[in-house]
C-alpha positions as CSV (number, residue, x, y, z in Angstrom):
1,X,-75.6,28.8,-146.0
2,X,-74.1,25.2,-145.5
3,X,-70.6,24.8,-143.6
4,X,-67.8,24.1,-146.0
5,X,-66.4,20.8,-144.6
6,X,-62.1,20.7,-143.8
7,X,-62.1,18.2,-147.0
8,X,-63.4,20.8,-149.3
9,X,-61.4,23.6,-147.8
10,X,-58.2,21.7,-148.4
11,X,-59.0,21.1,-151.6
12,X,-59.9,24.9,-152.2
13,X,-56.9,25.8,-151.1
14,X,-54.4,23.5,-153.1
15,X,-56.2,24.1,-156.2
16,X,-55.3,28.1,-155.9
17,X,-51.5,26.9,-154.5
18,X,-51.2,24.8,-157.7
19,X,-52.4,27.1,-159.9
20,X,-50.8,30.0,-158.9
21,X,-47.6,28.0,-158.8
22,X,-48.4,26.8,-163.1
23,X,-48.4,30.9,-163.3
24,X,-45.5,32.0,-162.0
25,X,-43.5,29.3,-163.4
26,X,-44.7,30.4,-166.8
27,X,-43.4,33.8,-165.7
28,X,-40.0,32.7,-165.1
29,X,-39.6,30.5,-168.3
30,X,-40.9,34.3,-170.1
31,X,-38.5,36.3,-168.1
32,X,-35.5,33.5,-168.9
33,X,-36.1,33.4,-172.6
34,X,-35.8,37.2,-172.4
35,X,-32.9,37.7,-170.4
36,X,-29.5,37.0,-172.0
37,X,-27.5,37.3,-169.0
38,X,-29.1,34.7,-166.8
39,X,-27.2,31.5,-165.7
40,X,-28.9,28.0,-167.4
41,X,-27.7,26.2,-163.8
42,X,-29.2,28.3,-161.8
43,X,-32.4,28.1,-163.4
44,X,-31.8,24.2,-164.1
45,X,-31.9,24.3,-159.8
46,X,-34.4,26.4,-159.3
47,X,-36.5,24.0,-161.8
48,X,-35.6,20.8,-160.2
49,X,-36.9,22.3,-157.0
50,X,-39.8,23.4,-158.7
51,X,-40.7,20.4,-160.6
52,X,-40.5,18.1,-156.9
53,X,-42.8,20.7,-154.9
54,X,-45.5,20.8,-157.9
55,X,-45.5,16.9,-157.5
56,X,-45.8,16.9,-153.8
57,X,-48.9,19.6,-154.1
58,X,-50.4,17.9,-156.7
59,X,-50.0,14.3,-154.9
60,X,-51.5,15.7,-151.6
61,X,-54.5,17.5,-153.8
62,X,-55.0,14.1,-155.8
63,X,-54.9,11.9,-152.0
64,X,-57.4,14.2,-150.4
65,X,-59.6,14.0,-153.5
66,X,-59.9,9.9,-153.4
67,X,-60.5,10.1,-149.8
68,X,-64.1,10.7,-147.9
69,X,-62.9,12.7,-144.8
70,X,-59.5,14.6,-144.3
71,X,-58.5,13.3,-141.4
72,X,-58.7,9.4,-140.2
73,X,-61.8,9.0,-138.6
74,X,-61.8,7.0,-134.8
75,X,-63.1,3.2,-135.0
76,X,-67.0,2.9,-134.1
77,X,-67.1,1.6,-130.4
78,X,-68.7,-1.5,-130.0
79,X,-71.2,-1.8,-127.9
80,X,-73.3,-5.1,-126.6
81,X,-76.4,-3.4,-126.9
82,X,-77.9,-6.3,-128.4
83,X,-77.0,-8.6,-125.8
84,X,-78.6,-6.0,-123.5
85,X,-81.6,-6.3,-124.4
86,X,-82.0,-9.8,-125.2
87,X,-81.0,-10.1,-121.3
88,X,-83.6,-8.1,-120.0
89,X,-86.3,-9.8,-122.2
90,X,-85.6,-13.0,-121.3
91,X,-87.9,-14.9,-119.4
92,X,-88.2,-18.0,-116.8
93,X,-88.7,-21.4,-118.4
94,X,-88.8,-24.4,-116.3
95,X,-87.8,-26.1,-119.4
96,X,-84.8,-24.5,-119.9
97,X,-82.3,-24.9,-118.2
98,X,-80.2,-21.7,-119.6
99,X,-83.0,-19.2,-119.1
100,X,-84.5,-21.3,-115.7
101,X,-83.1,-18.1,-113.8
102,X,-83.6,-15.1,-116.0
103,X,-81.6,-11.8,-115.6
104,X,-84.2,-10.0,-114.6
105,X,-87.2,-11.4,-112.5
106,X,-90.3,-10.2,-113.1
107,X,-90.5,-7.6,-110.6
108,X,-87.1,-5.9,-111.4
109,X,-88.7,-6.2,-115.1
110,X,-91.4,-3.5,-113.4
111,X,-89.2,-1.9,-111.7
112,X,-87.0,-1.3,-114.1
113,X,-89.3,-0.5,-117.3
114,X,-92.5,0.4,-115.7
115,X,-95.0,-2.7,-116.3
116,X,-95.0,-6.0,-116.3
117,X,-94.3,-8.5,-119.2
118,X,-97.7,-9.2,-120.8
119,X,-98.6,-5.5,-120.6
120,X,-94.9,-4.9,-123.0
121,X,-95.5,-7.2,-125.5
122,X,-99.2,-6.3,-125.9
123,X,-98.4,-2.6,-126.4
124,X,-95.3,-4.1,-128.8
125,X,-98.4,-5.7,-130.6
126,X,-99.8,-2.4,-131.1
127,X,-97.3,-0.6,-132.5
128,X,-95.2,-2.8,-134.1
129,X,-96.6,-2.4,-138.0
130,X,-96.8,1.2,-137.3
131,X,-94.8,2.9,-140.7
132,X,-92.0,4.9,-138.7
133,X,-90.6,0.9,-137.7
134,X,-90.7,0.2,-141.7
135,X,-86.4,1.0,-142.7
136,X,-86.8,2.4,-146.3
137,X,-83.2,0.9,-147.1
138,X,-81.5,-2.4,-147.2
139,X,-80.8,-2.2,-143.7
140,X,-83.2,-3.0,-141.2
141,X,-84.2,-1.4,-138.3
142,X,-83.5,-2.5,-134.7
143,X,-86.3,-4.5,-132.8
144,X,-89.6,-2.5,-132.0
145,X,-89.3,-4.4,-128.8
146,X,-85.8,-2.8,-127.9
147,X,-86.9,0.5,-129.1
148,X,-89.5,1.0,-126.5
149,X,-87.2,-0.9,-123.6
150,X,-85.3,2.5,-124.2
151,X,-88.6,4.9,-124.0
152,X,-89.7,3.0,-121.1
153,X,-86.6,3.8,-119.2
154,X,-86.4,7.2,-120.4
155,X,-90.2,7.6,-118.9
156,X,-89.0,5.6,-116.3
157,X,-86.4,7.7,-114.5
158,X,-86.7,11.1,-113.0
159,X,-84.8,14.1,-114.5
160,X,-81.6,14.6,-116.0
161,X,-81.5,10.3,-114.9
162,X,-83.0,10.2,-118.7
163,X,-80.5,11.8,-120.4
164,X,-78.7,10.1,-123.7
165,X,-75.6,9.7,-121.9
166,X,-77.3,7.5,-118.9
167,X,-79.2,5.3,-121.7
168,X,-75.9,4.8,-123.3
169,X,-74.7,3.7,-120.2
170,X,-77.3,1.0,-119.9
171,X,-77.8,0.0,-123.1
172,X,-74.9,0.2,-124.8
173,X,-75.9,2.4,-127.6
174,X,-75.1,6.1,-128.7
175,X,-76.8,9.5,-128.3
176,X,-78.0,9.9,-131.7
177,X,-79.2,6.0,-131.6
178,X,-81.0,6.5,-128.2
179,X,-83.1,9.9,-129.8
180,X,-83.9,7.8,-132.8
181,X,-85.6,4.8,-130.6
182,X,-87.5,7.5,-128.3
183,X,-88.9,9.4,-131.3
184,X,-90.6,6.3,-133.4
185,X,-91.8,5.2,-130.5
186,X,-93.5,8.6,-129.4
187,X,-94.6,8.8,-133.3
188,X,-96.0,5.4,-132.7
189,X,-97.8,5.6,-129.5
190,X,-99.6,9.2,-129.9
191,X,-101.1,7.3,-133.2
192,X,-102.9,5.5,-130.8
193,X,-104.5,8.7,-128.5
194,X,-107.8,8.8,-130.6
195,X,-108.4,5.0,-129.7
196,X,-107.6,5.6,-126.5
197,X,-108.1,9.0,-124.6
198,X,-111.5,8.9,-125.5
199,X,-114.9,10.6,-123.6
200,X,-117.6,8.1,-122.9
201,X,-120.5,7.8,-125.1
202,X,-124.2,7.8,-123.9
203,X,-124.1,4.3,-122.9
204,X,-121.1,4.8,-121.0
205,X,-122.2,7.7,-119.0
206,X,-124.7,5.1,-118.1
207,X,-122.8,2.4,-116.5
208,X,-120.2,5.2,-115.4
209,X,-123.2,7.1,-113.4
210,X,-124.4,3.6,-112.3
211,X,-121.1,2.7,-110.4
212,X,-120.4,6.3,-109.2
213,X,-124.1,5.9,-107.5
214,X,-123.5,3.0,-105.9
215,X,-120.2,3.1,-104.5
216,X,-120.1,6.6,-104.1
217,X,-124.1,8.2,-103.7
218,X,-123.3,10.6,-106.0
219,X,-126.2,10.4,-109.0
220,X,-125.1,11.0,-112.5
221,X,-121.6,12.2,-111.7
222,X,-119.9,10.5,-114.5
223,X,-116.1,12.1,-113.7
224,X,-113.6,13.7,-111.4
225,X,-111.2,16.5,-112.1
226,X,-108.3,17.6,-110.5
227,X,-105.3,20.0,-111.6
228,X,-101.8,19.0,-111.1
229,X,-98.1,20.0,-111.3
230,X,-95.6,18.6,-113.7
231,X,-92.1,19.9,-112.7
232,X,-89.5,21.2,-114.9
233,X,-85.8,19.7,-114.3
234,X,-84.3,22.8,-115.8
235,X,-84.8,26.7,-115.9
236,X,-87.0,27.8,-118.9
237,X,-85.1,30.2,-121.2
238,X,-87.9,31.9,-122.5
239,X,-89.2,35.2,-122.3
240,X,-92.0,34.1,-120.2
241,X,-89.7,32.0,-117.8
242,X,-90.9,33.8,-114.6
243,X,-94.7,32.3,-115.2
244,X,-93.2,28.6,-115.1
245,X,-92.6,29.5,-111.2
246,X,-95.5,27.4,-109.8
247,X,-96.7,27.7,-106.4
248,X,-95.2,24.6,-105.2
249,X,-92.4,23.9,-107.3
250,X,-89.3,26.1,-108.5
251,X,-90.5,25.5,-112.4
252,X,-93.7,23.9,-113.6
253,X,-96.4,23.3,-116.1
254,X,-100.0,23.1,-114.8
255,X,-102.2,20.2,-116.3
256,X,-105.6,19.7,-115.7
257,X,-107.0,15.9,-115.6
258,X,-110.2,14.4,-115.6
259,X,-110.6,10.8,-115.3
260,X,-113.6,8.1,-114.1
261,X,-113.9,6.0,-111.5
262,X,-111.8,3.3,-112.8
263,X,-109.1,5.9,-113.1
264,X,-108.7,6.3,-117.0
265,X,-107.9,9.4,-118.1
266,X,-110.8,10.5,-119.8
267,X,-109.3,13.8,-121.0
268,X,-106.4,15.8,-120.1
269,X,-105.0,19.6,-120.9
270,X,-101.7,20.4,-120.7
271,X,-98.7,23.0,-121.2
272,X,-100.0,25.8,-119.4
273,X,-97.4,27.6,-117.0
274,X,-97.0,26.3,-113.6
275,X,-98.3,29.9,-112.1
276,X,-102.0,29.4,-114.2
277,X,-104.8,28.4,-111.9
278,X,-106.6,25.4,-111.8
279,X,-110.0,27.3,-112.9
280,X,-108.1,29.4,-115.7
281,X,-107.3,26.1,-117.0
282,X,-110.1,24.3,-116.8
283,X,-112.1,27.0,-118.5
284,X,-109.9,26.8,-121.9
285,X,-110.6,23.1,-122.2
286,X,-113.7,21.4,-124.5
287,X,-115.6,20.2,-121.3
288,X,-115.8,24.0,-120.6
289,X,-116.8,25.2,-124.0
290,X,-119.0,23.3,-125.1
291,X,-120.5,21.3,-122.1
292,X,-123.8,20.1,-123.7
293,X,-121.5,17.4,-126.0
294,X,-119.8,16.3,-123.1
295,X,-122.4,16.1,-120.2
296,X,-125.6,16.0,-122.0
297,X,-128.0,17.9,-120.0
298,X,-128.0,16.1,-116.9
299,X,-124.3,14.8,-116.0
300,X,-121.6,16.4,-114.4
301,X,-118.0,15.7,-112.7
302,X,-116.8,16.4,-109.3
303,X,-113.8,18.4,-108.5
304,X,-112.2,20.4,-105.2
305,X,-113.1,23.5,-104.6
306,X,-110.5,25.1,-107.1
307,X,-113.0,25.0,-109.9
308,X,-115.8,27.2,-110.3
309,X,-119.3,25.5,-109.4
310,X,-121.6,25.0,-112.2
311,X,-123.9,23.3,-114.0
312,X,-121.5,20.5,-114.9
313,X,-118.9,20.9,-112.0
314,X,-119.8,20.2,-108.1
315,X,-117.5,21.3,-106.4
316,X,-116.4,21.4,-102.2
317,X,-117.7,24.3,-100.8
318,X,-114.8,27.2,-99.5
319,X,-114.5,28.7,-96.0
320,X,-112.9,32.3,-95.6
321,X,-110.2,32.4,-93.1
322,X,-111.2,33.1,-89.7
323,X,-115.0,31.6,-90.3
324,X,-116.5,28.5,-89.2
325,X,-117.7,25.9,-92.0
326,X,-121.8,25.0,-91.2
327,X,-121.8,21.4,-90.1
328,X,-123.8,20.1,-93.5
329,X,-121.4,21.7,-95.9
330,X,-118.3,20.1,-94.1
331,X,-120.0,16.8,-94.4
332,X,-121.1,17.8,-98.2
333,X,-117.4,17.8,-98.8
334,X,-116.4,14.8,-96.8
335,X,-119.0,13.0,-98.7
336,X,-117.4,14.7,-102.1
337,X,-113.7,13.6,-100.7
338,X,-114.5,10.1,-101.0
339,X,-114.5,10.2,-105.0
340,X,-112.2,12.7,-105.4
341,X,-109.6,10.8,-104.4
342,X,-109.5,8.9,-107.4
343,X,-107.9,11.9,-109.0
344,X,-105.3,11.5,-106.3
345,X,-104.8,7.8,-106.9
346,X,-104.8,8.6,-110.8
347,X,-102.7,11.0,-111.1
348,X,-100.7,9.3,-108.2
349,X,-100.3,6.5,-110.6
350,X,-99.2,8.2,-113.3
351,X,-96.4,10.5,-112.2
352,X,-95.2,7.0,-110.1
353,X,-95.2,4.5,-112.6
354,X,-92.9,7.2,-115.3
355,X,-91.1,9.3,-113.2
356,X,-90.0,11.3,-116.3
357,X,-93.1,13.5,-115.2
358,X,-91.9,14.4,-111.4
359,X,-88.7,15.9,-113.1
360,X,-89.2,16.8,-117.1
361,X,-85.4,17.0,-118.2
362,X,-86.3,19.1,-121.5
363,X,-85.8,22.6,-121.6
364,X,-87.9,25.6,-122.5
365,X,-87.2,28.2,-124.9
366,X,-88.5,30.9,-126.7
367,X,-89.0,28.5,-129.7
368,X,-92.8,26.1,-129.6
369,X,-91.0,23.4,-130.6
370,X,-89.5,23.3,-127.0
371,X,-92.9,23.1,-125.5
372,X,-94.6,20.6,-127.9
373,X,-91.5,18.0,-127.3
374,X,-92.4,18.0,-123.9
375,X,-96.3,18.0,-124.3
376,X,-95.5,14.7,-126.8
377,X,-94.1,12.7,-123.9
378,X,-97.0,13.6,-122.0
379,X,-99.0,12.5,-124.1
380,X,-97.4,8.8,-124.4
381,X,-97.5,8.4,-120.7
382,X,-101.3,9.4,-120.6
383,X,-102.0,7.2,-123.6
384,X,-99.9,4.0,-121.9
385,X,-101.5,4.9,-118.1
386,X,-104.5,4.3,-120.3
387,X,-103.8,1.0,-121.8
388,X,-102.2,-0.4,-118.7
389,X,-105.8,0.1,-117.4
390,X,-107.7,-1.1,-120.1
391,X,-105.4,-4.7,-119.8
392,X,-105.5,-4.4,-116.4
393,X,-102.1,-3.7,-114.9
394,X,-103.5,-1.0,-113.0
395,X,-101.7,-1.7,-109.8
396,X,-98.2,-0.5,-109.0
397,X,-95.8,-1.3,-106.0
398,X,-97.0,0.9,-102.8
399,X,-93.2,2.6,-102.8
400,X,-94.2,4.3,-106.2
401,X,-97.8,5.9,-105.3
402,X,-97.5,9.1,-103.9
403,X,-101.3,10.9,-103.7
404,X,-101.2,14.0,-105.1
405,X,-101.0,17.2,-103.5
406,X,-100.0,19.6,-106.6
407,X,-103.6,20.9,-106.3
408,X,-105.0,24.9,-105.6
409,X,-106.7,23.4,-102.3
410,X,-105.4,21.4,-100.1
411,X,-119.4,-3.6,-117.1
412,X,-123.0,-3.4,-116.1
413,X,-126.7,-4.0,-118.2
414,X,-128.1,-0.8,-118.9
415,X,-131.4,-1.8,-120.4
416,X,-133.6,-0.6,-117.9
417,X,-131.5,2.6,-117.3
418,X,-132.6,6.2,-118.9
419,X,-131.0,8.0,-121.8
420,X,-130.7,11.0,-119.4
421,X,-129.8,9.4,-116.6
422,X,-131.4,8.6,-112.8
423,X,-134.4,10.5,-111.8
424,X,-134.5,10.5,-108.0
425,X,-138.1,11.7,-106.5
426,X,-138.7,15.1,-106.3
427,X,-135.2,16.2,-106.6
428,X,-135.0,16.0,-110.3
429,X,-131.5,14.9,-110.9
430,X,-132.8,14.0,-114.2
431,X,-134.3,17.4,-115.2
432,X,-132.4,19.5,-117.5
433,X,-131.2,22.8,-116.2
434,X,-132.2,25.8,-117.7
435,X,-129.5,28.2,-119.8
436,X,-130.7,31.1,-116.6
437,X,-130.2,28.4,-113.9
438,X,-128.3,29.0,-110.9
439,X,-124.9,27.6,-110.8
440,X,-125.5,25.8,-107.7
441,X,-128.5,24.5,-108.5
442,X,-126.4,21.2,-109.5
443,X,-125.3,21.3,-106.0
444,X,-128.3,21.4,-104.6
445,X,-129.9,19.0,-106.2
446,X,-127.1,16.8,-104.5
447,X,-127.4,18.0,-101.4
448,X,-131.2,17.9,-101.1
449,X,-130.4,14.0,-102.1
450,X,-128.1,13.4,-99.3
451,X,-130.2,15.5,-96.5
452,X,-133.0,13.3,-97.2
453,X,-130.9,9.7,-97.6
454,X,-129.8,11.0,-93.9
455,X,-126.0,11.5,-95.3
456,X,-126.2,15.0,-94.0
């Protein structure tokens, strides 16, 4: 049921004053044409008073009705938001003497919004004719350029730092405003995912698998996974709270990432509880599933020893407490650590460059809508990690990259390269493996590779 509004109360009200006020006076003019005894100056008095408090209901009933609100409303602040971010886009021109010395160099630019210049406006040039920037009214809407200033920050800054209040500090512009900008620009950005969180075709495996083998000796590895941690600012209040208790931080969400050797992100799951394993999670995504789509019969990705080995993950081997690793598995995995840390660096990267994802200020509750806002911005900072590497602004200042720990343990020609990748003597890294093969086989196919290249 809607919320009657003071206006239409007061109106309510007056209406029943006025008209039970008509009544009884027509119930005294009755009762005085009746009564033989009664005083005409009394009643001329009592009429007089009558007659001036009818006028003064009816003149307050007949104000409130020409008037929009009840009460006067406060003046609209004025902001300079405008002014803002004209300032911050500004950039140096010899040429000109007023803008010779900008506001903001290029380097607080990155500091303060995440990327440099070129990377802004070509991401502005993707979005910009996207239908939520298209006002529907006479009015226009505000600048796609300032709109995503306002994201950037928000993705920017760590925890309750990226609260509406903080951005109407900086910019100048109200709470409501602030949610507007950061929704159209999530709406516009996660139109973009299919373009680019994307799984390498065949031909890409190829020149992948061809870089992994020559920096790394690892044949046909095409990938690297690696689970990680994205903290929670706030306390869920859900029903389920206790399962957001990660093993590393007070409140979590686990997300598991898989990216190449250029350190895309090739594809991601996210919005599992920060108590779900790494394995658990891995197992629920597509790569899992249905593997044959994704690796082919011959490819695989590398990951730590939290995932299950397989046909399509090699993984480090594990060493129970109190036993003593054999010498050619410890130098399997220091061979293996080599690529794996580009999942460090990647997801390194990421939670650097928008901080929003060391410290997610949204809050959980029992509703889904809770979860999936949080899920959208993690999906914009995948998709612009993304980008930035595509245009290459894949470097950020050493102060932001912190390698990753969240985890369970601590263009080339391809003509003359096969469909189903390299095939490397007898050790078949080529062959497909049967449904009834061992799940180390994979392994060992790379480890009978290494023994004999002396790696071992």
């Amino acid at each position: 049921m809607p919320r009657k509004s003071d206006r239409q109360i007061a109106l309510k009200e007056l209406d029943k004053i006025i008209k039970r006020r008509k009544i009884k006076a027509a119930f005294s003019l009755v009762s005085h044409i009746n009564d033989e005894d009664s005083d005409d100056s009394d009643i001329e008095g009592n009429t007089l008073v009558t007659e001036v408090l009818d006028t003064i209901f009816e003149a307050a009933y007949d104000t409130i009705q020409g008037r929009r609100y009840l009460y006067d409303r406060k003046p609209d602040r004025k902001g300079f938001a405008r002014q803002i971010f004209e300032r911050d886009l500004q950039e140096e021109d010899d040429t000109d003497e007023a803008v010779r010395n900008p506001w903001l160099t290029d380097d607080e630019f990155l500091q303060k919004y995440r990327m440099h210049r070129d990377s802004f406006k070509r991401i502005v040039s993707l979005i910009r004719n996207h239908p939520v920037f298209q006002s529907n009214g006479k009015k226009k809407q505000t600048p796609v350029e300032y709109q995503l200033l306002v994201f950037l920050y928000y993705i920017g800054t760590a925890g309750s730092g990226a609260s509406s209040p903080r951005c109407r500090q900086v910019f100048g512009i109200g709470r409501g405003t602030c949610n507007s900008y950061r929704m159209r620009v999530v709406t516009a950005l996660r139109s973009l995912r299919d373009r680019v969180i994307t799984w390498p075709d065949r031909r890409e495996r190829i020149r992948i698998a061809k870089r992994f083998r020559d920096k790394y000796d690892f044949i046909n590895c095409i990938a690297v996974a690696d689970g990680t941690l994205f903290p929670l600012t706030y306390e869920p209040q859900s029903d389920d709270a206790p399962d957001y208790h990660g093993r590393k931080h007070q409140y979590s969400m686990t997300t598991m990432i898989v990216c190449d050797d250029k350190r895309k992100i090739r594809y991601y799951l996210a919005g599992f509880p920060g108590c779900v394993h790494d394995n658990r999670v891995y197992k629920s995504t597509q790569l899992f599933t249905n593997p044959v789509e994704y690796f082919g019969n011959c490819y695989y990705l590398l990951s730590d020893s939290a995932l299950t080995n397989s046909q399509m993950v090699v993984s480090s081997f594990k060493c129970a407490t109190g036993q003593i690793m054999p010498q050619e598995e410890e130098k399997f995995n220091t061979l293996l650590g080599k690529p794996r840390v580009i999942s460090e660096h990647t997801i390194g990267i990421l939670k650097g460059r928008f901080q929003i994802l060391k410290s997610i200020p949204m809050k959980i509750t029992n509703s889904q809508t809770s979860v999936r806002r949080i899920l959208r911005v993690i999906d914009c900072c995948v998709i612009l990690h993304n980008l930035l590497i595509d245009s290459g602004d894949d470097e950020i200042p050493d102060k932001w990259l912190e390698l990753d720990d969240d985890n369970s343990d601590d263009e080339n020609d391809t003509d003359e390269l096969s469909d189903v990748g390299y095939s490397i003597g007898e050790y078949n890294m080529a062959g497909d493996l049967a449904d009834d093969e061992e799940n180390d086989e994979q392994r060992r196919r790379c480890m009978a590779y290494f023994r004999d290249m002396n790696l071992l």
